[in-house]
C-alpha positions in Angstrom: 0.7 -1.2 -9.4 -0.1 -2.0 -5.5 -1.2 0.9 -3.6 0.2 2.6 -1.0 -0.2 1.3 2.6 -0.2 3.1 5.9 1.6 2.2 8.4 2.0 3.2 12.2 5.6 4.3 13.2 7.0 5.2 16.8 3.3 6.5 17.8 3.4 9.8 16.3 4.5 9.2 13.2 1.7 7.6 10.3 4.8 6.2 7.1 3.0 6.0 3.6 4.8 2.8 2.1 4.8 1.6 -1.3 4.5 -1.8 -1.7 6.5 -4.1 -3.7 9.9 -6.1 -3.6 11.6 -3.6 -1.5 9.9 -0.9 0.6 9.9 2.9 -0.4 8.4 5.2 2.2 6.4 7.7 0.2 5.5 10.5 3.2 6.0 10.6 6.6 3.2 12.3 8.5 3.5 13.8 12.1 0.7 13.9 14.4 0.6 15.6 17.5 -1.0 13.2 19.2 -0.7 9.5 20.8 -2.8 6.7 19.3 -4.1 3.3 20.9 -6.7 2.6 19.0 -6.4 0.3 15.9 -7.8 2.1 12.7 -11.2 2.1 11.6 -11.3 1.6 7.6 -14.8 3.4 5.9 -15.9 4.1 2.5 -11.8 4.6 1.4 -11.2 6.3 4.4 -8.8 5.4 7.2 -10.3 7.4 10.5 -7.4 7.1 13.5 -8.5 8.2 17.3 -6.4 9.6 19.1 -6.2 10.6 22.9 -7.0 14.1 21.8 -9.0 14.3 18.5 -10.2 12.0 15.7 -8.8 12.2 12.3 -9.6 11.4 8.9 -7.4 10.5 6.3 -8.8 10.4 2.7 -7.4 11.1 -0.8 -9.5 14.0 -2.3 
C-alpha cells in the first residue's frame, strides 16, 4: 500500500493524502503560520519554515 503524501493547501493548511486511484484526504492540519519555503526532507522527516518558526513533522 503507497504511503501517505503531504501536500500544501491554501498556505495554512498541510492535507495528508492517500495515494491511489482516487484521492482520500487522511488529515488536514492547520498552521498558524505562512510558508514560502519548499520543504526540506531528512532522515523520514519533513521540516517546513515558516515566516515565524520551523516545524518538524515526523511519525513517532
Amino acid at each position: 500500500m503507497p504511503r501517505p503524501r503531504l501536500h500544501r493547501w491554501a498556505r495554512r493548511v498541510i492535507l495528508v493524502i492517500r495515494h491511489g486511484k482516487t484521492y482520500e484526504v487522511l488529515a488536514a492540519n492547520k498552521l498558524d503560520d505562512g510558508f514560502d519555503a519548499s520543504p526540506a526532507l531528512v532522515d523520514g522527516a519533513i521540516y517546513l519554515r515558516g515566516y515565524k518558526n520551523l516545524y518538524c513533522i515526523a511519525a513517532n
